[in-house]
C-alpha positions as CSV (number, residue, x, y, z in Angstrom):
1,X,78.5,140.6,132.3
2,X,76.4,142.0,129.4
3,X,76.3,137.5,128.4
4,X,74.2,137.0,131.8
5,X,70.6,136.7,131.6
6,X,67.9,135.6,134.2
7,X,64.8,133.4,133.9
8,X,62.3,133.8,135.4
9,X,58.6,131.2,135.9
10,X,55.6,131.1,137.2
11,X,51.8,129.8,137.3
12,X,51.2,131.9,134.3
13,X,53.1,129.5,132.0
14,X,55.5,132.0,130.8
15,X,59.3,132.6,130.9
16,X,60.6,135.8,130.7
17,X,64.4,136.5,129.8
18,X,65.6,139.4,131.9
19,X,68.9,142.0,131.8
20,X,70.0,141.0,135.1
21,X,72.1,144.1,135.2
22,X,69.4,146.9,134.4
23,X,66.8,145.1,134.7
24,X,65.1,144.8,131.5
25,X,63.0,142.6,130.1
26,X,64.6,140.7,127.1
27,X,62.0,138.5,125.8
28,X,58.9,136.3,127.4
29,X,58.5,133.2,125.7
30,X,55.1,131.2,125.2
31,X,55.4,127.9,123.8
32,X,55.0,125.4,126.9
33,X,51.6,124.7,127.4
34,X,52.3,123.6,131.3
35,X,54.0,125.4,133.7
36,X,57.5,125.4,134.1
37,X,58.9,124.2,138.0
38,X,62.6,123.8,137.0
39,X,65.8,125.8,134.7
40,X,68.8,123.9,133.6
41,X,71.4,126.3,132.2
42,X,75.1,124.7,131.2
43,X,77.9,127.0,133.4
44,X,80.2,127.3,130.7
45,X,79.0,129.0,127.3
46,X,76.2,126.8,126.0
47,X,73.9,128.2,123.8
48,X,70.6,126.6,125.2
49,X,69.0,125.8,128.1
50,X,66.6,123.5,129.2
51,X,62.7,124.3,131.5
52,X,60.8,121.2,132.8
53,X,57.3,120.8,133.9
54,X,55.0,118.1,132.9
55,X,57.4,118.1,129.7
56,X,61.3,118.8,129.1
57,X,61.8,121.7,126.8
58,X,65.0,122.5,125.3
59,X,65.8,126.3,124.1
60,X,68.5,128.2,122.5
61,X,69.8,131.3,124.1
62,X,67.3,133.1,121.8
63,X,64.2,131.7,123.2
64,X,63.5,129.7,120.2
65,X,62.1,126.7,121.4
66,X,64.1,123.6,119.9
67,X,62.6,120.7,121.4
68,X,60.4,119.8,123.6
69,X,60.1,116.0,125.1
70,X,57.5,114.8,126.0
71,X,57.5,112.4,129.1
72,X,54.9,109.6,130.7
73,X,55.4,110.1,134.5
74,X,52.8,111.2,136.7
75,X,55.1,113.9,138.9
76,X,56.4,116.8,136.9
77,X,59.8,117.8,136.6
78,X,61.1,119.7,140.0
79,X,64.7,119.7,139.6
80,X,67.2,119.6,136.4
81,X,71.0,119.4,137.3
82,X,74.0,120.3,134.9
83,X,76.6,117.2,135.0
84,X,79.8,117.6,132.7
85,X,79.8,117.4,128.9
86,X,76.2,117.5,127.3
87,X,74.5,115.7,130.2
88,X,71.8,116.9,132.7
89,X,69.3,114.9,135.2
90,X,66.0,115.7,135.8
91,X,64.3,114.8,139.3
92,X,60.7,114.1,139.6
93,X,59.3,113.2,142.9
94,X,61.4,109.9,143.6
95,X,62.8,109.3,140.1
96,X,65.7,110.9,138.4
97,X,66.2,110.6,134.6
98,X,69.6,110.7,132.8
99,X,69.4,113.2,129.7
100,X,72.2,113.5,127.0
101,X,71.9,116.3,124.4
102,X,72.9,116.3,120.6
103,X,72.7,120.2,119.5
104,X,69.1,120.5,118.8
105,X,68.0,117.1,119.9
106,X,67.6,115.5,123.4
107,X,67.8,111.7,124.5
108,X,67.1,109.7,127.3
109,X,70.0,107.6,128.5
110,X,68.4,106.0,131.4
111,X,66.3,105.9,134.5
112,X,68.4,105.6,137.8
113,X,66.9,103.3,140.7
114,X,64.7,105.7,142.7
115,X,65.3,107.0,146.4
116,X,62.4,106.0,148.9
117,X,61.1,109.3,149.4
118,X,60.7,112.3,147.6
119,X,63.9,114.1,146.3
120,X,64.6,117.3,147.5
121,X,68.0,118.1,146.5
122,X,70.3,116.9,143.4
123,X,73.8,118.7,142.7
124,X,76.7,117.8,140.7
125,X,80.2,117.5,143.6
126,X,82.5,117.2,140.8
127,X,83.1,115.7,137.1
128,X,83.1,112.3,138.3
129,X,80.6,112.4,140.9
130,X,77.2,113.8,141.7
131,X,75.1,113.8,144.6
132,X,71.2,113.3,145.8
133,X,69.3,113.8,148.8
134,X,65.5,113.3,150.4
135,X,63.0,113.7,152.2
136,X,63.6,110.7,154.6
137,X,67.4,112.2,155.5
138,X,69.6,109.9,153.1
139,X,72.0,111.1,150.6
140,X,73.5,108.9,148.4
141,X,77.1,109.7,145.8
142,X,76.8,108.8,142.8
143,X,79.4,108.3,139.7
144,X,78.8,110.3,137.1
145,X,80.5,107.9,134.5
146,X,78.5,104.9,135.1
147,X,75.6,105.8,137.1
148,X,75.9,103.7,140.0
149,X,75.4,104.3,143.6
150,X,79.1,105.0,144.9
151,X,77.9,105.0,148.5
152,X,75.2,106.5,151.3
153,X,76.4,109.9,152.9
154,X,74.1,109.6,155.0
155,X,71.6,106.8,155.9
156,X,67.5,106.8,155.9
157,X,66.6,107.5,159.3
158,X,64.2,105.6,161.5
159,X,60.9,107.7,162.2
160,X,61.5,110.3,159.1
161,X,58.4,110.9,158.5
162,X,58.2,112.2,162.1
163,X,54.9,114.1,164.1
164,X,51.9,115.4,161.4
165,X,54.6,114.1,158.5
166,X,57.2,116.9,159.4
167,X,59.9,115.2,157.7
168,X,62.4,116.4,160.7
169,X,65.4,114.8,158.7
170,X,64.5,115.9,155.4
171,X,67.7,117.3,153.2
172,X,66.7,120.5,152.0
173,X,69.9,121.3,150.3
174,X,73.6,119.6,149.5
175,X,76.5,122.2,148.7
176,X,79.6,120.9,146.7
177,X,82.8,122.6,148.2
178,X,86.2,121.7,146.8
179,X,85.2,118.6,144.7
180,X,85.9,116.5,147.9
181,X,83.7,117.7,150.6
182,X,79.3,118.0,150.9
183,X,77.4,120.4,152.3
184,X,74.0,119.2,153.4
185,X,71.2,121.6,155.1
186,X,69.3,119.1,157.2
187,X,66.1,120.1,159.2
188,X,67.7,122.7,161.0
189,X,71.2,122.3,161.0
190,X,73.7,121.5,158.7
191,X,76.7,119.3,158.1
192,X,80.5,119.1,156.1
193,X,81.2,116.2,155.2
194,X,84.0,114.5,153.5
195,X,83.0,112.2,150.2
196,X,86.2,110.1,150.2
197,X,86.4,109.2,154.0
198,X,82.7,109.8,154.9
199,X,83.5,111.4,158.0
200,X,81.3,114.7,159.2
201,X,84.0,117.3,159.4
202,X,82.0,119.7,161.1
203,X,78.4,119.6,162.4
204,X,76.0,122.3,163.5
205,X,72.6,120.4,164.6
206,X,70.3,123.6,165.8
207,X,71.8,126.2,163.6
208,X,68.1,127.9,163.0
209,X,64.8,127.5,165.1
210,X,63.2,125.8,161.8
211,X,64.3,124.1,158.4
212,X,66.9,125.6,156.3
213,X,65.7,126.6,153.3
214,X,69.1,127.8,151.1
215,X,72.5,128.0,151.6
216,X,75.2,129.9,149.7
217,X,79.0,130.8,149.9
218,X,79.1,134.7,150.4
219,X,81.8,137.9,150.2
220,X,84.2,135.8,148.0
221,X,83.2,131.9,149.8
222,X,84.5,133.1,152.5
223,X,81.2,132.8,154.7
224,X,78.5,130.3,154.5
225,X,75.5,132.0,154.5
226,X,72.1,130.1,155.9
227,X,68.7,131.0,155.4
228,X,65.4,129.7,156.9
229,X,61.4,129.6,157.8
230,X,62.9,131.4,160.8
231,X,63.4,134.5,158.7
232,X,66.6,135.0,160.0
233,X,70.1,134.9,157.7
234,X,72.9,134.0,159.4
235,X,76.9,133.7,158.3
236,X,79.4,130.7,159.2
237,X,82.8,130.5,158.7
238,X,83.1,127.3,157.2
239,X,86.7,127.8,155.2
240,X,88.6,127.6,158.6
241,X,87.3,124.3,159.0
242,X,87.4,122.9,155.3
243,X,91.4,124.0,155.4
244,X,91.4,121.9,158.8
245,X,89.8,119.0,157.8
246,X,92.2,118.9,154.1
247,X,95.3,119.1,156.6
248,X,94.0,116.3,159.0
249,X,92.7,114.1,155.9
250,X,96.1,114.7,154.0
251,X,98.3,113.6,157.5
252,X,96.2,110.8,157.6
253,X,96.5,109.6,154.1
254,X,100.4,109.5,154.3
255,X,100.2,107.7,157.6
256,X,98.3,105.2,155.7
257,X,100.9,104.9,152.8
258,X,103.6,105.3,154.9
């Protein structure tokens, strides 16, 4: 719609504000003096977004910069996920940070206890929950009301760092489907899994010839599509098997009730 816009970053320490319909560029803005590695936009009708790097910048949807925060960690900012309400995490080599906005004004609201390896994938599952991965393959749930570990999807594994530091386990992506189920791209496979009985749903170990690098729901979430260093693209029906997995998990629930 004519609301959408693009950003775009690079090495030259400039966003630019692009049409993503035509094309065209809206506006490049100028302000951070480090280059910007990460975009945190609010889904629903917010009226500013937020660019990290070395520091957390906060800007209203007419590239006025609002705010910028200034932070004392080493690593720069990689990732910035959108949780509900006016709160956003940032993810910086190990470390994640707990943000809360206040229209023009950002706060920190703490620092979560940090994963043993690098973090390589953080994404909101649903309004209670949210979800982190790493390079040494574990993925822990956590609650987005207290920020707590909820539990491990999946454990560290033994030898992660594997031959030349290949990181053969290493998450390179989580997918929230449904609210109740995970997708995680590992190495070069992927897996569904179910957040409320921890059980892997459906399981494709060698679905490339190397890592994953992206995965998104395509032609109306109907098919999974799977990208990688492979260079090839390749589609997965993955609904059959969600509506499988909520008719087995549903069975199973009444049994245990019943």
């Amino acid at each position: 719609g004519s609301n959408h816009v693009l950003l775009s970053a690079a090495s030259d320490k400039i966003i630019c504000m692009w049409n993503p319909g035509t094309g065209e560029l809206l506006r490049v803005l100028t302000a951070p003096s480090f280059t910007t590695r990460a975009f945190g936009v609010y889904p629903y009708g917010s009226n500013v977004f937020y660019s990290g790097g070395v520091e957390l910048c906060m800007w209203d949807s007419d590239g006025k910069l609002c705010k910028v925060t200034e932070r004392n960690e080493a690593e720069d900012i990689q990732m910035i996920t959108m949780l509900s309400g006016s709160m956003f995490i940032t993810s910086a080599d190990r470390k994640m940070t707990v943000y809360e906005s206040h229209e023009d004004d950002v706060e920190v609201l703490l620092h979560l206890p940090p994963h043993n390896e690098k973090i390589t994938s953080v994404t909101k599952v649903n309004d209670s929950h949210f979800a982190s991965g790493s390079l040494d393959g574990s993925v822990v749930l956590w609650s987005s009301e207290n920020f707590t570990r909820v539990k491990f999807l999946s454990l560290k594994r033994q030898d992660f760092q594997g031959c030349n530091h290949c990181y053969p386990y290493s998450v390179q992506m989580l997918l929230p489907v449904d609210e109740n189920f995970v997708i995680c791209a590992m190495s070069c496979g992927f897996f569904i899994q179910d957040i409320r009985t921890n059980k892997h749903i459906a399981s494709f170990t060698n679905a490339h010839y190397s890592k994953i690098r992206d995965i998104a729901f395509v032609f109306g979430n109907l098919l999974l599509a799977t990208t990688s260093e492979d260079g090839l693209i390749r589609l997965w029906g993955v609904q059959e098997a969600l509506n499988t997995a909520t008719q087995i998990t549903d069975a199973d629930y009444v049994d245990q009730k019943s």
